[in-house]
C-alpha positions as CSV (number, residue, x, y, z in Angstrom):
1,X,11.9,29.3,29.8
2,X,12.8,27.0,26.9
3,X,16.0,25.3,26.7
4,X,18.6,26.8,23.6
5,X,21.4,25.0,23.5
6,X,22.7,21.3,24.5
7,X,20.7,17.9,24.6
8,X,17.0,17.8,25.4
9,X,16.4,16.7,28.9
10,X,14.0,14.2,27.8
11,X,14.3,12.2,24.4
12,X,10.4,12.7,22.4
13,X,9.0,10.7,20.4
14,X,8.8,10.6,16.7
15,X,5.5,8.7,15.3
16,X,6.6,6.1,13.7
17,X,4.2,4.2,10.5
18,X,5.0,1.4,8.4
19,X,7.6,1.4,5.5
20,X,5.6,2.4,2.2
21,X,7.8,0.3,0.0
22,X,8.2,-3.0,2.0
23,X,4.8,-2.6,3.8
24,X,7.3,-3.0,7.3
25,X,8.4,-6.3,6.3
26,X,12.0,-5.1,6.1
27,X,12.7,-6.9,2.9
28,X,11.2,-6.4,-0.6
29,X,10.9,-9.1,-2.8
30,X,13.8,-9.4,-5.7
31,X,13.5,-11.4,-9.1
32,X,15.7,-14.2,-7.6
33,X,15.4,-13.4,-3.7
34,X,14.5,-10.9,-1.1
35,X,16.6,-7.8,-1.0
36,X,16.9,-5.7,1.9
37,X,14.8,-2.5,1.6
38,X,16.9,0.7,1.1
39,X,14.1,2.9,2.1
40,X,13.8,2.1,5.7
41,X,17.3,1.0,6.0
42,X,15.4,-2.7,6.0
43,X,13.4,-2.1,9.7
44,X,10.3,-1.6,8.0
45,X,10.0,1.8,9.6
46,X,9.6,5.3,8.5
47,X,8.9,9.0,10.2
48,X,5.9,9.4,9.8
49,X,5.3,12.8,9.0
50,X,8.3,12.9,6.4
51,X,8.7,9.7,5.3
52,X,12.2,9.6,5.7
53,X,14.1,6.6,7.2
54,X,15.9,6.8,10.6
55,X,19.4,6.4,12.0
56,X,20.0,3.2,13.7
57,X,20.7,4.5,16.9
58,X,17.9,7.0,16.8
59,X,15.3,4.3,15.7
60,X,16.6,1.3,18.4
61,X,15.2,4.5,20.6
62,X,12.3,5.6,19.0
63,X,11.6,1.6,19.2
64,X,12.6,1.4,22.5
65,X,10.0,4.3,23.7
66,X,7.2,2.6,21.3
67,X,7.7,-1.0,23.0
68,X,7.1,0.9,26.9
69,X,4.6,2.4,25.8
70,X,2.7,-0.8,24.7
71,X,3.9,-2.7,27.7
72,X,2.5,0.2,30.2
73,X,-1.0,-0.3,28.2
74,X,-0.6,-3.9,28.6
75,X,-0.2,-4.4,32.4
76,X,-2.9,-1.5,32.9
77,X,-5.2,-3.3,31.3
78,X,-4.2,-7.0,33.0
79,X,-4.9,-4.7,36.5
80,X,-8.5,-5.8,37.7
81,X,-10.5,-2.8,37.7
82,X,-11.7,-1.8,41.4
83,X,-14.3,-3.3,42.7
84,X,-18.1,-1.6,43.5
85,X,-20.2,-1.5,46.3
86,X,-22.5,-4.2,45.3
87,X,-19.5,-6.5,44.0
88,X,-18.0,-6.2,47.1
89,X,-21.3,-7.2,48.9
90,X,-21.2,-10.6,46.8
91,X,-17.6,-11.7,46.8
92,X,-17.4,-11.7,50.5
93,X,-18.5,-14.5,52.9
94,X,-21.0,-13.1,54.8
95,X,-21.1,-16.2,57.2
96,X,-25.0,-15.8,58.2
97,X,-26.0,-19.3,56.7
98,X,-26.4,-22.8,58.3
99,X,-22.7,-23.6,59.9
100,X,-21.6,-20.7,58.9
101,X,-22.1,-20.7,55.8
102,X,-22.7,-18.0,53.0
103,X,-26.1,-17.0,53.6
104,X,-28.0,-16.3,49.9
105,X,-31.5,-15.4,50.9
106,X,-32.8,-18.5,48.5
């Protein structure tokens, strides 16, 4: 049954692209000096689909979802990946050489 009326129960993300006018620099370059860009309310991000700038409270969340999501891809990808058969064979000492040492089969 879908939910209608009152607050979501979890916020969704809105794809987010770079400002058109300022390229998502924020700032656009004036005759004399850089002016704050009024189409992005000078964050350098847009909706994507529409174009349309963001509130400041919804876009520190929109942000806020982006910057987990990166950091979730970033520690999954630090994580080793698991081992195999054969590269478990290797790694460990198998203590069959001279004083027990590794043993190599050289």
């Amino acid at each position: 049954m879908k939910k209608s009326h009152g607050p979501a129960f979890s916020k969704q993300q809105i794809n987010l692209a770079q400002c058109p006018a300022c390229r998502g620099k924020a700032v656009i370059k004036g005759v004399f000096h850089e002016l704050e860009c009024v189409q992005c309310n000078a964050s350098g991000w847009v909706a994507a689909g529409t174009g349309e700038a963001l509130e400041e409270r919804e876009l520190v969340t929109q942000l806020s979802l982006m910057l987990q999501a990166a950091q979730r891809q970033i520690d999954a990808l630090k994580r080793p990946a698991p081992a195999t058969g054969i590269e478990q064979h290797y790694e460990r000492n198998n203590r069959l050489g001279a004083g027990g040492s590794n043993y190599t089969g050289d």
